[in-house]
SENUKOL-761099 format. One record per residue: residue number from 1; chain; x negated, y negated, z negated of N, C-alpha, C in turn. Coordinates in Angstrom, 2 decimals, decimal comma, m for minus. Layout:
BEGIN
PT  nr kette     n_x     n_y     n_z    ca_x    ca_y    ca_z     c_x     c_y     c_z
PT NUM     A       X       Y       Z       X       Y       Z       X       Y       Z
...
//
This chain:
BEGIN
PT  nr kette     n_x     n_y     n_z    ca_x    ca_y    ca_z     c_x     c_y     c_z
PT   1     A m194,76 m336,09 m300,70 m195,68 m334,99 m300,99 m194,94 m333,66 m301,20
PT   2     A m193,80 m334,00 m301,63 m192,79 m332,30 m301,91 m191,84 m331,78 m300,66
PT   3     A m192,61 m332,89 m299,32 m191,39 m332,27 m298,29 m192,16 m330,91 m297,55
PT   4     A m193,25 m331,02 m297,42 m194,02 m330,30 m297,16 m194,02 m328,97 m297,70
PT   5     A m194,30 m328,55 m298,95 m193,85 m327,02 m299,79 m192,59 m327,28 m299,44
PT   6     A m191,42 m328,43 m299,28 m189,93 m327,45 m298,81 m189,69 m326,88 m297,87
PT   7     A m190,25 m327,36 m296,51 m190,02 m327,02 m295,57 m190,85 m325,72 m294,97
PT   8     A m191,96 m325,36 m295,40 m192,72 m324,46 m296,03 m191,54 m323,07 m296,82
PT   9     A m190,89 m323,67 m297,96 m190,42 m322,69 m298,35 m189,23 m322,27 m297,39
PT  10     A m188,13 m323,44 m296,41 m187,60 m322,86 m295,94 m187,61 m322,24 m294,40
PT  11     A m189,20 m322,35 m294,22 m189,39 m321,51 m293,19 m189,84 m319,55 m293,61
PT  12     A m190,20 m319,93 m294,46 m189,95 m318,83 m295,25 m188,61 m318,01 m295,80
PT  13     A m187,74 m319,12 m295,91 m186,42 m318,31 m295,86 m185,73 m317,60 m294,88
PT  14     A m185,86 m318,46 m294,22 m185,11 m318,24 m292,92 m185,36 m317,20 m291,97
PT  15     A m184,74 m316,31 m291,74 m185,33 m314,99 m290,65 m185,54 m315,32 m289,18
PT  16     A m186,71 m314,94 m288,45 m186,37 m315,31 m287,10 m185,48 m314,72 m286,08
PT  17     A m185,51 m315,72 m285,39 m184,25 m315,78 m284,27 m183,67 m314,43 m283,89
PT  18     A m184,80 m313,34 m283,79 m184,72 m312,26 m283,44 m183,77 m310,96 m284,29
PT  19     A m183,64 m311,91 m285,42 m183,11 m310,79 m286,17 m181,55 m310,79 m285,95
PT  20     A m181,03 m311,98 m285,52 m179,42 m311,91 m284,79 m179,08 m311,74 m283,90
PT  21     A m180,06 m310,49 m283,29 m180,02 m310,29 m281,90 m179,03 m309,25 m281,80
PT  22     A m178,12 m309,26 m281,28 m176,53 m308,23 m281,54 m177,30 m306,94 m280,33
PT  23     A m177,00 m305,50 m280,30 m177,35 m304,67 m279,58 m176,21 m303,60 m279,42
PT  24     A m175,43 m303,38 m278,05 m174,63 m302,53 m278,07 m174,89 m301,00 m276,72
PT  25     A m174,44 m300,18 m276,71 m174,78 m299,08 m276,67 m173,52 m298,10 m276,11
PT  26     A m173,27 m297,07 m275,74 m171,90 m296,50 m275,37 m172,53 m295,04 m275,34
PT  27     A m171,82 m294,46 m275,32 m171,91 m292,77 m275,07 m170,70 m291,93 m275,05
PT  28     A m170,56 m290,98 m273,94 m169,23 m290,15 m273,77 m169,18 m289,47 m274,57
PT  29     A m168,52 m288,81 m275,12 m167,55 m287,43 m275,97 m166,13 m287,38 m275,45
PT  30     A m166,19 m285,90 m274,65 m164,39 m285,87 m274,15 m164,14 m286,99 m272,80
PT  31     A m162,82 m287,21 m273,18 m162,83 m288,04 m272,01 m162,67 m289,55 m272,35
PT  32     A m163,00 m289,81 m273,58 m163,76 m291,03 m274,68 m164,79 m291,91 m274,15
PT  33     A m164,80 m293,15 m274,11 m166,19 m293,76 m274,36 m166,45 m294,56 m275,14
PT  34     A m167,57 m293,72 m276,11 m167,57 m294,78 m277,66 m168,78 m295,46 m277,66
PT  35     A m168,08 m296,88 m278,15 m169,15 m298,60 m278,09 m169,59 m298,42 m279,55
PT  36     A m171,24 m298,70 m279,82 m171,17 m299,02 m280,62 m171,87 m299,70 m280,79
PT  37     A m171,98 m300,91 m281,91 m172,26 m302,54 m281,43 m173,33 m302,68 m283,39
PT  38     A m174,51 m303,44 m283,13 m174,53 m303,48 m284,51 m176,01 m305,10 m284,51
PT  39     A m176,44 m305,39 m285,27 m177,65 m306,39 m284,98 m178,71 m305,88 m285,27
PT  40     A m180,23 m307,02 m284,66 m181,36 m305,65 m284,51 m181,87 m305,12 m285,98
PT  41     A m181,57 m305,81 m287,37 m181,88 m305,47 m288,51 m181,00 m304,36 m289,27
PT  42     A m179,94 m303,65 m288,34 m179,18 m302,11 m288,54 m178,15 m302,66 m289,21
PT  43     A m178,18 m304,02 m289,40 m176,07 m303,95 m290,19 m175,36 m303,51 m289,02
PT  44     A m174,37 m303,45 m289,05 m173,44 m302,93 m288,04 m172,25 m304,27 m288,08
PT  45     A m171,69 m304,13 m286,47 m171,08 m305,43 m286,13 m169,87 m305,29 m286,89
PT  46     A m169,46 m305,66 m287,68 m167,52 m304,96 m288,49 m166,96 m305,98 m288,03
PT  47     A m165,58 m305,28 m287,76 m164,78 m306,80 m286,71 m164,32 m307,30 m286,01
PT  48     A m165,53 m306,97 m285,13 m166,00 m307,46 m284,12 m165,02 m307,34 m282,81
PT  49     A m164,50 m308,31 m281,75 m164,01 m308,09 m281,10 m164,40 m307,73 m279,65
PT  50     A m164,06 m306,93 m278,95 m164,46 m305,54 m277,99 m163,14 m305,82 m276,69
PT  51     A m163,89 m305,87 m275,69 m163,42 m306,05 m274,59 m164,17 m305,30 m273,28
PT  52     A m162,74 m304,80 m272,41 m163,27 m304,18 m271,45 m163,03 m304,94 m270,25
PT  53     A m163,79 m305,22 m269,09 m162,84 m306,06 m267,84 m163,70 m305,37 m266,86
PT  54     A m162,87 m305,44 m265,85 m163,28 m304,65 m264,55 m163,90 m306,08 m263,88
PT  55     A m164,28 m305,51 m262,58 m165,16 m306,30 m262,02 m164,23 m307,87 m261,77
PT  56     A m163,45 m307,57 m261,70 m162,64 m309,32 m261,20 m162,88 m310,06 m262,34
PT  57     A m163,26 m309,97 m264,18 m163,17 m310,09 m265,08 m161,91 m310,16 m265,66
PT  58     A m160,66 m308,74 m265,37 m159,48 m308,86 m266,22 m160,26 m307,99 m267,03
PT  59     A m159,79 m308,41 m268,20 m159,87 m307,11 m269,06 m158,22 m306,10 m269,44
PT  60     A m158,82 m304,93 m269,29 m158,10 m303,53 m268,95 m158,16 m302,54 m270,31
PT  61     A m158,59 m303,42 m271,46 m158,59 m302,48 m272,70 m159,98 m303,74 m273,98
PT  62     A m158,89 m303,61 m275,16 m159,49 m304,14 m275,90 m159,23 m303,68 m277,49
PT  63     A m159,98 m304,18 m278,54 m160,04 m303,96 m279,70 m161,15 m304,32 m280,73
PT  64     A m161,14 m303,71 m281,78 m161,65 m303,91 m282,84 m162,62 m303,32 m283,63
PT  65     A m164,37 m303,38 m283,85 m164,91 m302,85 m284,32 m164,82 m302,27 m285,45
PT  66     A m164,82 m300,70 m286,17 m164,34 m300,35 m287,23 m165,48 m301,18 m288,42
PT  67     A m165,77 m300,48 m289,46 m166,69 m300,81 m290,12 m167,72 m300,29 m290,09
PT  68     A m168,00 m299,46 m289,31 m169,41 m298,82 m288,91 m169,58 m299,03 m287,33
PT  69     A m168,95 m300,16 m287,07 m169,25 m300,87 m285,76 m168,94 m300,13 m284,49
PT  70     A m168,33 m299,65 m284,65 m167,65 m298,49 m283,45 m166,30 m298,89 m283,28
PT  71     A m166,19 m298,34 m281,95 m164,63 m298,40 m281,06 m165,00 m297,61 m279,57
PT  72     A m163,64 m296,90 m279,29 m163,08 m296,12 m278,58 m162,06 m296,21 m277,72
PT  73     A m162,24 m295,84 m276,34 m160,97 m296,03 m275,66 m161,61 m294,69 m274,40
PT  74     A m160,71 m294,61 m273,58 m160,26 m293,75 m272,48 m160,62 m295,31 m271,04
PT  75     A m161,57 m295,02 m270,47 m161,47 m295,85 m269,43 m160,71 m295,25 m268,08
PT  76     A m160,32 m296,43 m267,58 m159,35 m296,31 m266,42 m160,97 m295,84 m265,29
PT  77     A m160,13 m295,25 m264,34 m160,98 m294,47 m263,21 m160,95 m295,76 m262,01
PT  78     A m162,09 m296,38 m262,82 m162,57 m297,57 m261,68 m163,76 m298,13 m261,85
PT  79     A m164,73 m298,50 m260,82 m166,36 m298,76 m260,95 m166,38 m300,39 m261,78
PT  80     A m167,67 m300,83 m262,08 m167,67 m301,90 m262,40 m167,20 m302,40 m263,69
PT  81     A m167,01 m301,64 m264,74 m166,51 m302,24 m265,86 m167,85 m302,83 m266,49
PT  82     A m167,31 m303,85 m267,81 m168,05 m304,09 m268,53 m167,94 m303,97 m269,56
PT  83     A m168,40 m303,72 m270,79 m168,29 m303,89 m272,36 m168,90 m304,98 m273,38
PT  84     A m167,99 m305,77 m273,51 m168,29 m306,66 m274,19 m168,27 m306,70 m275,54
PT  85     A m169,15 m306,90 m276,80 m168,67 m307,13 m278,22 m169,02 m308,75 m278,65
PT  86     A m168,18 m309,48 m278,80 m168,25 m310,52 m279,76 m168,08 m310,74 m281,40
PT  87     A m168,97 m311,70 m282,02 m169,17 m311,64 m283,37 m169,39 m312,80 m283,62
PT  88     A m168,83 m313,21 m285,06 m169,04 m314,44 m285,10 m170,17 m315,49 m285,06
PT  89     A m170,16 m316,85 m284,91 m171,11 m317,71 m284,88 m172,17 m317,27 m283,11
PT  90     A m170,86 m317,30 m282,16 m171,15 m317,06 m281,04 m171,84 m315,91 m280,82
PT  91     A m172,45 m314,84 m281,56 m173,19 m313,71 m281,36 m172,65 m312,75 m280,11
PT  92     A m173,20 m312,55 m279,19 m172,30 m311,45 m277,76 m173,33 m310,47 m277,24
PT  93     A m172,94 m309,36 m277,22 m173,33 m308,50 m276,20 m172,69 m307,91 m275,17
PT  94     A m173,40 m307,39 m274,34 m172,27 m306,67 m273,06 m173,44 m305,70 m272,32
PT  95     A m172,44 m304,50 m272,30 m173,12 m303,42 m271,12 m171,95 m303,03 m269,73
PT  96     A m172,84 m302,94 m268,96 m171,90 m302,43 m267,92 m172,33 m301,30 m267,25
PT  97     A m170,80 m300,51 m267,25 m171,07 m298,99 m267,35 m171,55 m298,76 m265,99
PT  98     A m172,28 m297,61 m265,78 m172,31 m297,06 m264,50 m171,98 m295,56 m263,99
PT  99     A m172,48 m295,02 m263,63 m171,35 m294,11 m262,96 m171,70 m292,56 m263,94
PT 100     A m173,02 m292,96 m264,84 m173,37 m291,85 m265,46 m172,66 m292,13 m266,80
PT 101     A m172,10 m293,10 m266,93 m171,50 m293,38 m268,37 m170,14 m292,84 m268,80
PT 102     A m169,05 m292,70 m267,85 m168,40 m292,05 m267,69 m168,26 m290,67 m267,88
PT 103     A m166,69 m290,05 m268,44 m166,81 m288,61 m268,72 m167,18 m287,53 m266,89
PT 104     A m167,48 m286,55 m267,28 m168,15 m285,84 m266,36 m166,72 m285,20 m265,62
PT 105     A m165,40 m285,14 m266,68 m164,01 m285,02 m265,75 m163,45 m286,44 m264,61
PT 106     A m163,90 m287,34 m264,84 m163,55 m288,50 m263,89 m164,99 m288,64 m262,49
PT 107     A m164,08 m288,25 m261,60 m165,12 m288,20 m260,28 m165,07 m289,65 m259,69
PT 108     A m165,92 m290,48 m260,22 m165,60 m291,39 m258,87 m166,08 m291,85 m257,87
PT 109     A m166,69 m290,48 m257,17 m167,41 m290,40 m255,95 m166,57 m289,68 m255,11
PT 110     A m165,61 m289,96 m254,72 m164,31 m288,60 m253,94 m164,91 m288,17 m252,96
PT 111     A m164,71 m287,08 m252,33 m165,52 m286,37 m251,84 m164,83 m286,83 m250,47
PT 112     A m165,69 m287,42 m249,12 m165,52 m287,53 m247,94 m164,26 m286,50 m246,93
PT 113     A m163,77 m287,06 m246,28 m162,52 m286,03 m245,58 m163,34 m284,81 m244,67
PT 114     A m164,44 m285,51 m244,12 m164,97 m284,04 m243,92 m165,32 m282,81 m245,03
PT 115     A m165,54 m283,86 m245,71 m166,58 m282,79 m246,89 m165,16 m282,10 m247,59
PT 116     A m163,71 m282,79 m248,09 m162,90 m281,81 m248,26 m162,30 m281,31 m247,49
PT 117     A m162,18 m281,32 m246,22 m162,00 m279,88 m245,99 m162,93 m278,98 m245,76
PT 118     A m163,94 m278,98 m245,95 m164,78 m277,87 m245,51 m164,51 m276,85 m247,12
PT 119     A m164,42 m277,72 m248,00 m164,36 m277,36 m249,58 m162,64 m276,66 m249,44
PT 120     A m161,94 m277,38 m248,63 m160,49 m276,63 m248,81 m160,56 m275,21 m248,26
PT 121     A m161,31 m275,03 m247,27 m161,55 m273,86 m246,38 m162,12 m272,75 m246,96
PT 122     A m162,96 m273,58 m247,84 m164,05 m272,43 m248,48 m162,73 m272,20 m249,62
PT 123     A m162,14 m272,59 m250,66 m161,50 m272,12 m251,32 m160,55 m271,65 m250,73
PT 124     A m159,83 m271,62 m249,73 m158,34 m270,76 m249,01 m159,06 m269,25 m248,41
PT 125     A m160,88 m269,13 m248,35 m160,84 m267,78 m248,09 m161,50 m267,30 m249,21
PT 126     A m161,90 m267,72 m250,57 m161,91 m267,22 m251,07 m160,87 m266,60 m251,79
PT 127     A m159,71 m267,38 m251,92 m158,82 m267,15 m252,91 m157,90 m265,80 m251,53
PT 128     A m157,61 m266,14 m250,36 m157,64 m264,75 m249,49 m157,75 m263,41 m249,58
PT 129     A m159,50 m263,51 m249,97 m160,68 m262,66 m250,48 m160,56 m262,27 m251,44
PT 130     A m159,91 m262,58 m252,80 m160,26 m262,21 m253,90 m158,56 m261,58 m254,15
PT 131     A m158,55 m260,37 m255,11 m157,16 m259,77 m255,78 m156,76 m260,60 m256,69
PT 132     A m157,40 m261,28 m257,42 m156,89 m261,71 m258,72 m157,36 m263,38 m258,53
PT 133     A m156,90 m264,35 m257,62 m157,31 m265,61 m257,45 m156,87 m266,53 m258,33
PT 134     A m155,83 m266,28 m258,98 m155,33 m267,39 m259,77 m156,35 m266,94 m261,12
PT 135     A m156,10 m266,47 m261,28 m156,73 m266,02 m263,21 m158,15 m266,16 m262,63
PT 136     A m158,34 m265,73 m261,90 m160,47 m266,05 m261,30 m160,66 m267,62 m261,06
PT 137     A m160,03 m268,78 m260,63 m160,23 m269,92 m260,37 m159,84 m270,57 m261,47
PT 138     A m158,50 m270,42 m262,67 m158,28 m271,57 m263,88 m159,22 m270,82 m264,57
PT 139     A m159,80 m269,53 m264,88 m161,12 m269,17 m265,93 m161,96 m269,93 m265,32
PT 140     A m162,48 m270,25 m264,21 m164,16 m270,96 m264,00 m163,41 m272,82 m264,09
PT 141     A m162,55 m272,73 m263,85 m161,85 m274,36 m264,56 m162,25 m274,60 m265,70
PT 142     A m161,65 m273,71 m266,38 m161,71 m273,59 m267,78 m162,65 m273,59 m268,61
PT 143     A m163,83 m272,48 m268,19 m164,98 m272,58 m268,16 m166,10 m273,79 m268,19
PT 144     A m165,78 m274,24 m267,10 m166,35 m275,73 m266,69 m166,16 m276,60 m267,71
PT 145     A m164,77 m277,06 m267,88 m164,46 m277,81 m268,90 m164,79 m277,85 m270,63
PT 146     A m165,06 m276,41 m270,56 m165,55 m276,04 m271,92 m166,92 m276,15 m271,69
PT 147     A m167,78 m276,11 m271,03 m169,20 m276,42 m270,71 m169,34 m278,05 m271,00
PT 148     A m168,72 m278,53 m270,17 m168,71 m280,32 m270,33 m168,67 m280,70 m271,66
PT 149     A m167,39 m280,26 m272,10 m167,30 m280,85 m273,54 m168,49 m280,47 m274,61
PT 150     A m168,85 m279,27 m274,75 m169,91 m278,75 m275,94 m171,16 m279,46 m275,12
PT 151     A m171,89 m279,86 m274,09 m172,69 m280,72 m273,44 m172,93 m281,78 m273,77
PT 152     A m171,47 m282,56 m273,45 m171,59 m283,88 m274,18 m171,52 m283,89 m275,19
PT 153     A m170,87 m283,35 m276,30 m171,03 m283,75 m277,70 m172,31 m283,26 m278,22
PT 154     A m173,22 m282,14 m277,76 m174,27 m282,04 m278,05 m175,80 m283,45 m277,52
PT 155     A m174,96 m284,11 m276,80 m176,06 m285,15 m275,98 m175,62 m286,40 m276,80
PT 156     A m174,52 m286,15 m276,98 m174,02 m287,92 m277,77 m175,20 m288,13 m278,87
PT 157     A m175,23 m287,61 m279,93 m176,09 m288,21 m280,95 m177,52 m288,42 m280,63
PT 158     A m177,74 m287,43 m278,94 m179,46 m287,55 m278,69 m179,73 m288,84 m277,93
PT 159     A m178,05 m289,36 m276,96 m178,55 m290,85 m276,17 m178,42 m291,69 m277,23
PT 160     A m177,68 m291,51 m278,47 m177,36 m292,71 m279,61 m178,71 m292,87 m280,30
PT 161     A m179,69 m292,04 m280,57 m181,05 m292,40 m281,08 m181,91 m292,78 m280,16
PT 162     A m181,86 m292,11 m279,16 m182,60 m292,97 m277,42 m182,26 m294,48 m277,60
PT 163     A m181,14 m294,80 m277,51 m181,04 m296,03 m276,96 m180,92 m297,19 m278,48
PT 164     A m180,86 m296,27 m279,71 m181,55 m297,44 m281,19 m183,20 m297,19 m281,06
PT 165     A m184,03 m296,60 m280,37 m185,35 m296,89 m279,93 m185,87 m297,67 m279,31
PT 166     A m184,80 m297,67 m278,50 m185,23 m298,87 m276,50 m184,98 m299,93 m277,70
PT 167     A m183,44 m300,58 m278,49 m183,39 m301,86 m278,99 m183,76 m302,26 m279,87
PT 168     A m184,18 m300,91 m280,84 m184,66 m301,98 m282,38 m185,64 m302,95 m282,42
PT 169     A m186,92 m302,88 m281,89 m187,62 m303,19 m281,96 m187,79 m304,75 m281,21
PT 170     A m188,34 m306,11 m281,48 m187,77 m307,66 m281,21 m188,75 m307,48 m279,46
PT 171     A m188,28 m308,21 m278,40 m188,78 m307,93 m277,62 m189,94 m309,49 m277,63
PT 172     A m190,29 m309,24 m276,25 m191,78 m310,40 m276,03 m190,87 m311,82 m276,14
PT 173     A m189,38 m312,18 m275,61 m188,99 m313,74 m275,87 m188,31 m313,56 m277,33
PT 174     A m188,13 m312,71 m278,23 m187,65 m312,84 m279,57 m188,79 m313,53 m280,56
PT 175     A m189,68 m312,65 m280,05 m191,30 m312,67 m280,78 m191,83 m314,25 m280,59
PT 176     A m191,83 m314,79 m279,31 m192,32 m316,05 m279,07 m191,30 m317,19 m279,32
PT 177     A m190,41 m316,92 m279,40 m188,86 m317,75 m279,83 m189,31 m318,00 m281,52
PT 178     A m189,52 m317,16 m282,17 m190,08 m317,23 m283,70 m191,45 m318,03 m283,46
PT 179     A m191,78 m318,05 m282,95 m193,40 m318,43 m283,53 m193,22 m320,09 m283,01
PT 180     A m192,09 m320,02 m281,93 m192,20 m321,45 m281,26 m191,47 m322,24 m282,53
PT 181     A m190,62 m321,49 m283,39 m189,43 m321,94 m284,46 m190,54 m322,37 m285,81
PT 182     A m191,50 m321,96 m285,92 m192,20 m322,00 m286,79 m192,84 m323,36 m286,45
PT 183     A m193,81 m323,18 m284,82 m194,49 m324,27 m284,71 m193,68 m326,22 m285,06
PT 184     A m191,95 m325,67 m284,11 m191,38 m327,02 m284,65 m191,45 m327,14 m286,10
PT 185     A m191,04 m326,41 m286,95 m191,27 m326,39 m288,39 m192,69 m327,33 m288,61
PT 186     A m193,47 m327,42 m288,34 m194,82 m327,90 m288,93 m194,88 m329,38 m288,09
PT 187     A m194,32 m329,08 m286,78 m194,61 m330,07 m285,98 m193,45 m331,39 m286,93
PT 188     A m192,67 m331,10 m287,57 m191,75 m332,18 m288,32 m192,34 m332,55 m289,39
PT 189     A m193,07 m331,31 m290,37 m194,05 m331,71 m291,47 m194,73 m332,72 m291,50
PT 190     A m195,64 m332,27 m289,92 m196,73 m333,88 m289,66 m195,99 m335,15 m289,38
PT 191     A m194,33 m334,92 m288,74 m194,10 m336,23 m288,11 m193,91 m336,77 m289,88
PT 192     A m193,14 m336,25 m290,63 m193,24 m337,03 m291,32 m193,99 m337,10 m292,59
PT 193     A m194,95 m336,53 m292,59 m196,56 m336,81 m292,97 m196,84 m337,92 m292,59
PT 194     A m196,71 m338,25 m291,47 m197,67 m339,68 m290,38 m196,62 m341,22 m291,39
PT 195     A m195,45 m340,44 m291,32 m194,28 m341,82 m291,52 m195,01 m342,32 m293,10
PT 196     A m195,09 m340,61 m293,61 m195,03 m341,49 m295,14 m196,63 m342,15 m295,33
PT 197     A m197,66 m341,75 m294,60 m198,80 m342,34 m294,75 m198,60 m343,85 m294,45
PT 198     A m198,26 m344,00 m293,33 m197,60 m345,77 m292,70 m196,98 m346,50 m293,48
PT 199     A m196,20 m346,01 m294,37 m195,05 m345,95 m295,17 m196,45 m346,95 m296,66
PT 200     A m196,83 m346,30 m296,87 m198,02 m346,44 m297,93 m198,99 m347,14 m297,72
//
């Protein structure tokens, strides 16, 4: 008669499935790309071990979640990576970057041999054309680069709340994963409900 309120109480203890759902995330600053890894109830992953592998699955850069679940590295100029965070009691996530994830100084769309030279041409008559070509081309370099950077660091904290919107919330198999966790819960109550009635 008392297995019933236990199992009762410890379905009540117990959080559903959904709440160890690990969620990780990335965003540029500089020529940086920072992971940051945490579960869907906002602890943050501390720890945690962080891996990068290119498409063959070597990994090309690794480390350690700080305590506010973050880590940083400089990716190598090659398509196809992935980001992995592991945590204990098997917990894993992984994103794989794409070509917008990357800093806005790494091109890795090279520009076709036609297409540079038509671009070499256009710069050999401008720089021709112009009195002062050197100091006129590293200022709009320069320029550029200082545009990128105040860009991205102004966008970092706006994709980092974008993308804790898309995950906080438990999706449609978290939601039904709980309710199915519940139903076994009851479905054991009755089995052994039935035993102890037989039993008697």
């Amino acid at each position: 008669n008392q297995l019933i309120p236990t199992l009762l109480l410890l379905s009540l203890g117990t959080p559903p499935l959904y709440a160890h759902r690990m969620n990780i995330f990335t965003y540029t600053e500089g020529n940086e790309i920072h992971v940051e890894s945490y579960f869907n109830r906002g602890s943050n992953c501390m720890g945690c071990l962080v891996e990068v592998t290119d498409s063959a699955g070597q990994v090309v850069a690794s480390g350690t979640t700080t305590e506010e679940g973050k880590w940083s590295f400089v990716p190598p100029k090659e398509e196809g990576l992935t980001v992995s965070v592991t945590a204990s009691e098997g917990h894993r996530a992984e994103y794989t970057l794409t070509e917008a994830d990357y800093p806005q100084s790494m091109n890795l769309s090279p520009l076709s041999e036609e297409t540079s030279k038509v671009a070499d041409s256009s710069v050999v008559r401008t720089l021709a054309e112009s009195k002062t070509p050197n100091v006129t081309v590293t200022d709009q370099e320069e320029l550029e680069a200082i545009v990128d950077r105040v860009v991205e660091k102004r966008l970092a904290p706006i994709r980092e709340e974008l993308r804790r919107m898309q995950v906080d919330e438990p999706g449609f198999q978290e939601i039904v994963g709980g309710i199915g966790y519940l139903f076994g819960l009851c479905g054991v109550a009755m089995y052994f409900m039935a035993r102890s009635k037989k039993s008697n």
